[in-house]
MIFIDREN-104732 format. One record per residue: x, y negated, z of N, C-alpha, C, CB in turn; residue in three letters. Coordinates in steps of 0.1 Angstrom, whole numbers, plus 2048, in hexadecimal, padded with zeros to 3 digits. Each point is the difference from the previous one (the first is absolute). Glycine has a CB too. Example, Ala and Ser with C-alpha at 12.3 -4.5 7.8 and 13.67 -1.06 7.14 Angstrom:
// residues 2
88483984E7F77F48008097F48007ED80C80CALA80F7E97ED8097F58007F87F580880C8067EASER
***
This chain:
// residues 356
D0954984F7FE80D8077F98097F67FE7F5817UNK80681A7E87FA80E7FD7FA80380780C8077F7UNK7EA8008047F48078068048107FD7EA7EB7FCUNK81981A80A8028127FD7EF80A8028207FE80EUNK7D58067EA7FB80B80780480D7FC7EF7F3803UNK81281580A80180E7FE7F58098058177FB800UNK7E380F7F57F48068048098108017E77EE7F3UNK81881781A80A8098097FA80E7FB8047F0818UNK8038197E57FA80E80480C8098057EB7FE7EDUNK81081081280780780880F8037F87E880980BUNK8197FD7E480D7FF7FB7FE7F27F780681C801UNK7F67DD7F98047F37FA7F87F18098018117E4UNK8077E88117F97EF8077FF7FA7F78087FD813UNK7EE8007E57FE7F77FA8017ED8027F78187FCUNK80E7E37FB8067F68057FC7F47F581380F80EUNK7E97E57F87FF7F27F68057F48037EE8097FAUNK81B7ED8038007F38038007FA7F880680280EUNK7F17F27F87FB7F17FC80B7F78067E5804801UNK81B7F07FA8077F67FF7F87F380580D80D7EDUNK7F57E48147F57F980A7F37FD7FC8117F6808UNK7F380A7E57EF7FE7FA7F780B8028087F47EFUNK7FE8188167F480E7FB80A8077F37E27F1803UNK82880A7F580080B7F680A80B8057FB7F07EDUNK80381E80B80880C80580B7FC7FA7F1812802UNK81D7F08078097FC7FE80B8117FA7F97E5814UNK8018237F28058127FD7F38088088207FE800UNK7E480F7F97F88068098048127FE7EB7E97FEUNK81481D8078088108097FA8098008097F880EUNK8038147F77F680A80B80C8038017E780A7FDUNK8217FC81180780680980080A8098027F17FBUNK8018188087FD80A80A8027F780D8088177F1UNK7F07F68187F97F780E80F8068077DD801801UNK82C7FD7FD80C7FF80C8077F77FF802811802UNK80A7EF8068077F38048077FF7F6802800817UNK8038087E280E8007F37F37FB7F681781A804UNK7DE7E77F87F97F97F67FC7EF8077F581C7F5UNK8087E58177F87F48038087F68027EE80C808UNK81B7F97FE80C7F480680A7F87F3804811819UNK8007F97E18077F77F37F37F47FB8128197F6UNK7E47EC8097F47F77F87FC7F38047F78137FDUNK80A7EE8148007F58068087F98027F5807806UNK81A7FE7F780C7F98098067F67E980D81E822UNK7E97E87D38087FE7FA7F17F27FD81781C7F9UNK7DD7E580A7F57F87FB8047F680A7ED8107F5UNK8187ED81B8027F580480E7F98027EC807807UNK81E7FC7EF80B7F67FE7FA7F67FB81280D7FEUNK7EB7ED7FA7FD7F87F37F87FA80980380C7E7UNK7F37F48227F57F58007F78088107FD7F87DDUNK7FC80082E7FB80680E7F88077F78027F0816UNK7F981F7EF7F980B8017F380180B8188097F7UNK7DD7FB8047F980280D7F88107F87FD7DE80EUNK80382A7F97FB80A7FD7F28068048167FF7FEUNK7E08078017F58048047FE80F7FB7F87E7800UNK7FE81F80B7FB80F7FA7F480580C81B8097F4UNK7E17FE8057F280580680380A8097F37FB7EDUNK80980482380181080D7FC8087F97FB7FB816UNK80F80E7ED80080A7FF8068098097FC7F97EDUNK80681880A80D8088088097FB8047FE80D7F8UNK8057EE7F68107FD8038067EF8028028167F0UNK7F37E68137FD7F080580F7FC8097E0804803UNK82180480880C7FE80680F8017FB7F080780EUNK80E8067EB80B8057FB8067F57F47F781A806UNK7FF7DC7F28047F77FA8047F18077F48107EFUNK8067F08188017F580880E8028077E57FD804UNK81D80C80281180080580B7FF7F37F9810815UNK8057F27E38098007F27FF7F07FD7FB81A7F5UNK7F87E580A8037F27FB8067F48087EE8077F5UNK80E7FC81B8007F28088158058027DB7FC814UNK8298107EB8108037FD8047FC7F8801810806UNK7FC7EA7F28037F47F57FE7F48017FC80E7F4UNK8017EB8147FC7F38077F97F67F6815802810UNK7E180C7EF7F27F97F97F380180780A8067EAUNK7EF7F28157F27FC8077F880B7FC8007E7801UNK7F78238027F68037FC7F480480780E8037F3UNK7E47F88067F78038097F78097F98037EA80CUNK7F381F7FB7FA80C8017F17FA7FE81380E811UNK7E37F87E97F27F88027F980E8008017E57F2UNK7F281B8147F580C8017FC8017F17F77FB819UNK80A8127E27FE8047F37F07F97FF8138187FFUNK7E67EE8077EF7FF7FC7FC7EA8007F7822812UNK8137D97F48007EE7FF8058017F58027F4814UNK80680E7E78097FF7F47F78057F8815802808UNK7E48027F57FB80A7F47F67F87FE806819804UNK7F27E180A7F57F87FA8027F27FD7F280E80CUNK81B7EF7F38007F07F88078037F08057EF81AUNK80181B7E47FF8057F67FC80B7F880A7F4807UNK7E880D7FC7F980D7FA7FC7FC7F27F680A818UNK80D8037DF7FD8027F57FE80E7FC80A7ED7FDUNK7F18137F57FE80B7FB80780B7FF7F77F37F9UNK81380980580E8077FB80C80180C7FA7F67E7UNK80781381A8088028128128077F77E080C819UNK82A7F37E880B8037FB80B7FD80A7F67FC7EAUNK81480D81E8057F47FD80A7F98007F3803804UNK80E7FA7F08057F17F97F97F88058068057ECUNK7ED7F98147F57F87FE8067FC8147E780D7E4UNK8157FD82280280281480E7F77FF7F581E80AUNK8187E47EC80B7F58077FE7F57F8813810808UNK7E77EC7F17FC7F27FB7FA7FD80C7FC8007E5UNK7F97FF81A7F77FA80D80480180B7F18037F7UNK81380181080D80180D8077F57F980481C809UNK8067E57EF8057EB7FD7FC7FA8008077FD7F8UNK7EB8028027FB7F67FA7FA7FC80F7FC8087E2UNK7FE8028257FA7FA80F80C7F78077F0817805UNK81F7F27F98057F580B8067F67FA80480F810UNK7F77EF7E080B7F47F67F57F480680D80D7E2UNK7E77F881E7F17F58007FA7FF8117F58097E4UNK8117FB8247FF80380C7ED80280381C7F2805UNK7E08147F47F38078017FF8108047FA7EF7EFUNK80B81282280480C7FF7FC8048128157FD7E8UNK7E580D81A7F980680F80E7FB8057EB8187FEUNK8107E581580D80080580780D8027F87ED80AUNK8168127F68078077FD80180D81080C7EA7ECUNK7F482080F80080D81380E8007FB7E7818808UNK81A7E380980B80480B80B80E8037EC7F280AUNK81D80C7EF8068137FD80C7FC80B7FB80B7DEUNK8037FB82E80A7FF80E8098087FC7F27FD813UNK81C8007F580C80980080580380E8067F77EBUNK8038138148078038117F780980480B7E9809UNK7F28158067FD8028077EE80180181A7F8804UNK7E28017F57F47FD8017FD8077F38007EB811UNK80281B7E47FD8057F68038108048057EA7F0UNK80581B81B80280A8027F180580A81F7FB7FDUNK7E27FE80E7F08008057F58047FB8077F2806UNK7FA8057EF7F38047F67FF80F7F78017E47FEUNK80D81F8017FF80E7FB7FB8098098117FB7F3UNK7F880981A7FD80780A7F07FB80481A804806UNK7DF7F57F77F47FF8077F88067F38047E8814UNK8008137E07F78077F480180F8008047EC7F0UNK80C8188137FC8118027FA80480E8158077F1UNK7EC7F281A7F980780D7EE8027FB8157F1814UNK7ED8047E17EC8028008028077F57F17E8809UNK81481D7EC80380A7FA7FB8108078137EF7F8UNK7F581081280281080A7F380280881B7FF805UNK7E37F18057F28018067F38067F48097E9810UNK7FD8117E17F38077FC7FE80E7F77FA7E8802UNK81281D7FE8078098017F980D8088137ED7FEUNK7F280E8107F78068077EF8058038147F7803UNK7E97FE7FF7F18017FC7FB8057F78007F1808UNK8058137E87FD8057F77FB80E80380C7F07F5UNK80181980F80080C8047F380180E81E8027F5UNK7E47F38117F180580D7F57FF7FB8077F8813UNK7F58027E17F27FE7FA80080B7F77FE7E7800UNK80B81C7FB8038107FA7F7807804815800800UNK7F58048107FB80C8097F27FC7FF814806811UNK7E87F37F77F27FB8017F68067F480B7E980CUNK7FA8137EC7F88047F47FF8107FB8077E97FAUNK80281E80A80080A8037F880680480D7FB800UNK7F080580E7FB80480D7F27FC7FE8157FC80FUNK7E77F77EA7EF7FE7FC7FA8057F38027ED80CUNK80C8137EE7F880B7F180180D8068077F37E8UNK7FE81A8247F98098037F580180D8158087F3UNK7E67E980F7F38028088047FC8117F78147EEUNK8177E88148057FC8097F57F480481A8097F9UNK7E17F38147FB7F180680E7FF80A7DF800801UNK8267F37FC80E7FA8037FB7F180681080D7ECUNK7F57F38238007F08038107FB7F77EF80181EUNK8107F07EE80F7FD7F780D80680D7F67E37EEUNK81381980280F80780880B7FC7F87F5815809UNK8157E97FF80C7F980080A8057F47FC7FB81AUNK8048177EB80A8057F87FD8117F88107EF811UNK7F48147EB7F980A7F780080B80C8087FA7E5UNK8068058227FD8108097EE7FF80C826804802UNK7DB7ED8027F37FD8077F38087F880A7E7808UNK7F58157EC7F98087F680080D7FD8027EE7FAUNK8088158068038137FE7FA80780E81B8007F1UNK7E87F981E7FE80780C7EF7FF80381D7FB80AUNK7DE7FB7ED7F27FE8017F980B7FA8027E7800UNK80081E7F07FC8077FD7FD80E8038057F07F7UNK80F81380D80280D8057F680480D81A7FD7F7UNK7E07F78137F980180C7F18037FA80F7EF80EUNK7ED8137E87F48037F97FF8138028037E67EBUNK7F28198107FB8128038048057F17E77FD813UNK81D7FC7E58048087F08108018017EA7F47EFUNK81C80181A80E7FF7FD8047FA7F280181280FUNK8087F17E98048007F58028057F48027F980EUNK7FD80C7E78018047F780E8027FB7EC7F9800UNK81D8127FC80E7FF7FC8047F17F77FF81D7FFUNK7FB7E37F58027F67F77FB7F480580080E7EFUNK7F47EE8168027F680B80D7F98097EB80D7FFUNK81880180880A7FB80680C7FC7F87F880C812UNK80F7FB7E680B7FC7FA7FE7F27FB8038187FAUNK7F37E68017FF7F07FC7FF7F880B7F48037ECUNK8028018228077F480680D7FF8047ED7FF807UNK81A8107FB8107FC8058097F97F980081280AUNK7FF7ED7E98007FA7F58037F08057EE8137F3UNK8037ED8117FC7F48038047FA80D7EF8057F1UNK81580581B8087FA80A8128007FD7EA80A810UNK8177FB7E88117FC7FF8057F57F9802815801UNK7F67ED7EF8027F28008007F58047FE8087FAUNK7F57F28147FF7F980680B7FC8097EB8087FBUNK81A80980B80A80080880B7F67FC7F9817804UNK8087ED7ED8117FA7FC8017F07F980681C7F9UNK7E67E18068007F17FB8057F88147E58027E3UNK8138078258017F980D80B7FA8067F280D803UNK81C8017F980D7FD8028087FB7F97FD80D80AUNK7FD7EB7E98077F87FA7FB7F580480580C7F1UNK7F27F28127F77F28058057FF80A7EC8017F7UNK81B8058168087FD80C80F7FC8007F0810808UNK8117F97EF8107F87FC7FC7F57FA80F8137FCUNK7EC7EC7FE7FF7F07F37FD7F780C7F38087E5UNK8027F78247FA7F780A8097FC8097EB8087FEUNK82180080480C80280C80C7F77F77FA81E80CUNK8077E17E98077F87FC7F97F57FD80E8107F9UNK7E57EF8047FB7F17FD8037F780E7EB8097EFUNK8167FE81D8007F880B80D7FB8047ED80C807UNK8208017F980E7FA8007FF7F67F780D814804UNK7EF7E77EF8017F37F97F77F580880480D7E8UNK7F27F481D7F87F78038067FD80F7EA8087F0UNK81A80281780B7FB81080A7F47FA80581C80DUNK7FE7E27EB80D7F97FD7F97EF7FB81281B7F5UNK7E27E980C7F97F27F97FB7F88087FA80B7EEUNK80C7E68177F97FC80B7F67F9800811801807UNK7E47FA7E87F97FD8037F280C7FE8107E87FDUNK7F68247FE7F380B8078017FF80E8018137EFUNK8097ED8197FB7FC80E7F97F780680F8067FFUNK7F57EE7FD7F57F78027F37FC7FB8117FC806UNK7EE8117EC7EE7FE7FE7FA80B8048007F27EDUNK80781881F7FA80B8067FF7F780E80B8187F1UNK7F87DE8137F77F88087F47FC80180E7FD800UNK7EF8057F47F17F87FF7F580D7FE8097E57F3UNK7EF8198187F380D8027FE8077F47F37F4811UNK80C8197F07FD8087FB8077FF7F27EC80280FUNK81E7FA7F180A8037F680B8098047FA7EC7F8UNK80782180180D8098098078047EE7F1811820UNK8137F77E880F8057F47FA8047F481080D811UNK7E77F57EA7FF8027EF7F77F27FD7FF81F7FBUNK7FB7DD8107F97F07F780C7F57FC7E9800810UNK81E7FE80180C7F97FF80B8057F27FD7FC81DUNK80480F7E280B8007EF7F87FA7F880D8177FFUNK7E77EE7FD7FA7FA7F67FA7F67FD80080F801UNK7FF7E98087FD7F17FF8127F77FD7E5804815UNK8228087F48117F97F78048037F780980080EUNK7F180A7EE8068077EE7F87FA7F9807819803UNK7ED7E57FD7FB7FB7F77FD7F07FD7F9816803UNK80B7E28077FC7F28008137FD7FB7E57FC816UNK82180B7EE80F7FE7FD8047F28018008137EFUNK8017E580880A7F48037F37F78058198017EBUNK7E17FC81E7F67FB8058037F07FF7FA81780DUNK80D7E27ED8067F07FB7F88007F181F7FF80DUNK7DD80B7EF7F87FB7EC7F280280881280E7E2UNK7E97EE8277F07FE8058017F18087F981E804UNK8027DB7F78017F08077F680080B8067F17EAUNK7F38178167F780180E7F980D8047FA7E87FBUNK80281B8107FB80C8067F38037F780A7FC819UNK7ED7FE7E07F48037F88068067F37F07ED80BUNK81A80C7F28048087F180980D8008017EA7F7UNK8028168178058128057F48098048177F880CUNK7E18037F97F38047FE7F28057F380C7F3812UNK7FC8057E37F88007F480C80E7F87F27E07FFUNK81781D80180C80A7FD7FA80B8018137F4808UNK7E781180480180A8077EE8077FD8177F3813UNK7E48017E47ED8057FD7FB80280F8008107E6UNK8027E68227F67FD80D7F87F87FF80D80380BUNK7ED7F27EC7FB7F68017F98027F780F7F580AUNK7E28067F47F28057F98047F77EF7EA80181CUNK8148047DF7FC7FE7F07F57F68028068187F5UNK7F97DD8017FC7F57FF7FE7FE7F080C7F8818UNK7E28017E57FC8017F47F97F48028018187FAUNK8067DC7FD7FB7F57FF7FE7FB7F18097FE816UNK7E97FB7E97FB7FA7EF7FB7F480B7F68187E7UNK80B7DE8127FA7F48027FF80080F7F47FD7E8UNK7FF7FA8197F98078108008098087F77FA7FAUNK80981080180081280580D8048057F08087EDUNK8117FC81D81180A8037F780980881A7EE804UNK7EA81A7FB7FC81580880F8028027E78117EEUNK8157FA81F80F8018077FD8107FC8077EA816UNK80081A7E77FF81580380680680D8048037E6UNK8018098138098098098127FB8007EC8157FAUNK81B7F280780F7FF8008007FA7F380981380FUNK8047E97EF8077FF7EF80480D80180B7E77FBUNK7FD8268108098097FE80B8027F37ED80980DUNK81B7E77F780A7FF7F48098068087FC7EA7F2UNK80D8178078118058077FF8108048057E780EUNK80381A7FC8058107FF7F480380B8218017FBUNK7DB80A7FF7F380880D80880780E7EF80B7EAUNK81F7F981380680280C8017F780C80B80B7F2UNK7F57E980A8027F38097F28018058137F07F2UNK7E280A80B7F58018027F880880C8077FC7E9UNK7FA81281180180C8067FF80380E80B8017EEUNK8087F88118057FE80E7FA7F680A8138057F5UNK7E97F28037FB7F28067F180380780D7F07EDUNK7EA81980B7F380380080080B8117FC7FF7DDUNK80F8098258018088078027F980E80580F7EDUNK80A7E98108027F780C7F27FA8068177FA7F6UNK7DF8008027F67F68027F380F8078077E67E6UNK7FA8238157F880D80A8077FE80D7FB8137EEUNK80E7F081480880080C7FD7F780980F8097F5UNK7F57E78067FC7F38077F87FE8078047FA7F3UNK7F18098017EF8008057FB80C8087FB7F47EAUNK80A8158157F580B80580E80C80E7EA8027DBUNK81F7FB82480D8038098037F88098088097F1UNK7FC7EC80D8097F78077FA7F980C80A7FD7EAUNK7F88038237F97F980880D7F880D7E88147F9UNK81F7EC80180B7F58078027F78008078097FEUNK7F87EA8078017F38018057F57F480280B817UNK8058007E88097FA7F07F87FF7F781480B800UNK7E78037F97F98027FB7EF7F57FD812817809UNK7EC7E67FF7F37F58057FF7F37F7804807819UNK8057F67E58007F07F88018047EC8137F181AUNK7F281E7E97FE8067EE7F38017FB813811802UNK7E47F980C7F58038007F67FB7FD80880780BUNK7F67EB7F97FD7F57FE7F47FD7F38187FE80DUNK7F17FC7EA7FB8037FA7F58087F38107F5811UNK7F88197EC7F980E8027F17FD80581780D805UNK7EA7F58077F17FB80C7F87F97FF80A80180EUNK7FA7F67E97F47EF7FC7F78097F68137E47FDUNK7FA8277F77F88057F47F580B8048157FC7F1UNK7F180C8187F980B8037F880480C80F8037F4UNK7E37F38047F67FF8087F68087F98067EA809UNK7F88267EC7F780780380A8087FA7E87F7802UNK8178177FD80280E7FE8077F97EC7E4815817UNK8117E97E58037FC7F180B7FB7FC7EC7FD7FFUNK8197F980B80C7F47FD80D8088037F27E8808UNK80D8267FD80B80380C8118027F67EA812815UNK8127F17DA8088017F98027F57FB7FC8127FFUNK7FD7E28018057F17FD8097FC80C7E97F97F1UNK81680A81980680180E80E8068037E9801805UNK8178037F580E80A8028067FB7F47F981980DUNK8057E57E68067F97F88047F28037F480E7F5UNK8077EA8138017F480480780380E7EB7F57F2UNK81781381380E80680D80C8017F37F1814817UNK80C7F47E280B8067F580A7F37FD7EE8147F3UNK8087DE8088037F47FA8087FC80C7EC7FA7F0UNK81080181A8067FF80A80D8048057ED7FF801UNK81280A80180C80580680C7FD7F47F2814810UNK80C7EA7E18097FC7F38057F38057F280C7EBUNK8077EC8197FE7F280480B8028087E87F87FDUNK81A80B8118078018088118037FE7E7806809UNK8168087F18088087FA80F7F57F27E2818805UNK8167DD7F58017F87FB80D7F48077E780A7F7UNK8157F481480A7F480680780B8087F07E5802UNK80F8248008058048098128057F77E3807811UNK8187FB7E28098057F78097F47FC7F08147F8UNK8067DF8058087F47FB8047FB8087F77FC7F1UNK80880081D8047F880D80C80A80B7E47F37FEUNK81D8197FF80980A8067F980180D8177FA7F4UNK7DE80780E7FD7FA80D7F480E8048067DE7FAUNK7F78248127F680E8057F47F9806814813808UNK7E47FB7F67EF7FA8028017FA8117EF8157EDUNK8097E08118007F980F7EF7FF80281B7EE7FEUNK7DC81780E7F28018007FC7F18037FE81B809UNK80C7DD7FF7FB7F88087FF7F27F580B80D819UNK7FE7F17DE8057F87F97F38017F581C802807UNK7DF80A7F57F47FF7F67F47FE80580B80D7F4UNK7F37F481C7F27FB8048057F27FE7F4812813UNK8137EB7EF8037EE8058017F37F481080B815UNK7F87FA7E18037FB7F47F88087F38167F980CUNK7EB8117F17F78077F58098067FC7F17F37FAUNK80F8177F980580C7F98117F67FD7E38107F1UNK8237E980A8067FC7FD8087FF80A7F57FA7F0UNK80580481C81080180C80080680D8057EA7F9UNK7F48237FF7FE80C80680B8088067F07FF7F1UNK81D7F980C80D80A7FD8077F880C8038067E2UNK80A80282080A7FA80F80D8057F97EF80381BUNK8187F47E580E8047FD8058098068047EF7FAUNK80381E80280480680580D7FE8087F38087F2UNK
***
């Protein structure tokens, strides 16, 4: 077997392979498109199996479909793991696609992220621009806002800029010409991030209607239509997690742990993985805990309730709802099966679920 690394950028790719001892067998650069990348691969794995490697990025995807269209293996690793088993002085790189081989010729190499396709990679786009626009929006209201208190405005809070403009205008000074122009400024733009953000959210859902297991993890309390995508877009092929704690750790729910000899200290989160997922999870677990009062709901709760026994814990508490509901969320995705209340007082988290 060849070891291929390629260190990716936007117009070239630098390129190195090793052979089974470690030595460079050639080494490249090609432009970052299919007419450069595909001949390279299709011509380096006749002769002998290929396994290829490169660091996320932009164009992380865009190589990854080229390559795996060549019916060659390749796996993706987190740049900043990568960098720290081979950090050196001298950063090049030549030097970035050696070590990318040499990691996967010596198999000393971070585990490899998960780069989804179809359906579930489309998801993840539309959900990266919806929080794009959400923050989009908000920009322009903190604007106004800012506005309004650098000329002496006192402002409670408010949703949307025109709320803000009809507050001021209710004042005994009114508004200033140039004042106003900037906020209208600042309400239209809002206007036109809002109505992109409605269309975009109106098509995220036509995709998510068609999906039947967002249906069945909008069964389980206080999970509704943007938690349920995002616990499906982002956990994606939910079969590379052998158990519900390592979808959980995926996801930076589960406390960081510092052990020497005798000694282990537990911290806060790890907060590995994508903050969108999280996010979602953090919010659902507000909802749980502090919304939810339906019967269903009761056996999630549960838990949560043991933690949050003073004012102090209430965010270790809702994090540990957040964990929870991942847990659930977990078999319900691998077993095809919907939240069942009665089945998790009786048996525990694991057969929490009822076949649909």
């Amino acid at each position: 077997m060849r070891y291929l690394g390629l260190d990716v950028h936007t117009k070239a790719t630098v390129w190195c392979l090793v052979d089974d001892t470690g030595e460079v067998v050639e080494r490249g650069k090609v432009d970052t498109t299919v007419p450069g990348l595909e001949p390279l691969i299709r011509r380096l794995s006749t002769s002998d199996e290929l396994l290829v490697g490169q660091e996320v990025g932009k164009m992380s995807t865009f190589v990854h479909d080229v390559v795996t269209a060549a019916q060659v293996r390749i796996l993706s690793f987190n740049a900043h793991q990568l960098r720290m088993i081979s950090a050196s002085r001298k950063k090049t790189d030549r030097r970035d696609s050696y070590w990318i081989a040499k990691a996967l010729q010596t198999g000393m190499m971070p585990h490899p992220v998960y780069i989804p396709t179809g359906q579930v990679r489309e998801l993840r786009g539309l959900l990266a621009q919806r929080q794009a626009l959400s923050a989009e929006r908000k920009r322009w209201l903190l604007r106004a806002r800012s506005y309004l208190e650098a000329a002496g405005y006192k402002l409670s809070r408010h949703r949307t800029v025109a709320c803000l403009v009809e507050t001021a205008m209710a004042g005994p000074d009114g508004l200033g010409e140039p004042l106003a122009q900037a906020l209208e400024r600042c309400e239209r733009m809002e206007g036109m991030a809002s109505g992109e953000l409605q269309s975009l959210e109106a098509t995220i859902r036509r995709e998510a209607n068609s999906i039947d297991a967002i249906r069945r993890l909008k069964t389980i309390p206080a999970v509704g239509d943007w938690v349920s995508v995002s616990i499906y877009a982002w956990v994606g092929d939910v079969g590379r997690f052998p158990n519900a704690r390592a979808l959980a750790s995926y996801a930076g729910l589960v406390p960081s742990v510092h052990q020497s000899g005798e000694t282990q200290s537990c911290g806060g989160i790890t907060k590995q993985g994508t903050g969108q997922l999280r996010s979602a999870l953090v919010q659902a677990g507000h909802v749980l805990m502090f919304r939810c009062r339906s019967a269903e709901a009761a056996p999630l709760q549960a838990p949560a309730k043991r933690i949050h026994t003073a004012r102090a814990r209430r965010k270790i508490a809702v994090v540990a709802a957040a964990r929870h509901l991942l847990r659930i969320a977990y078999y319900v995705l691998r077993d095809g099966t919907e939240y069942d209340p009665q089945r998790l007082r009786q048996r525990g988290v694991s057969s929490a679920v009822t076949v649909a």
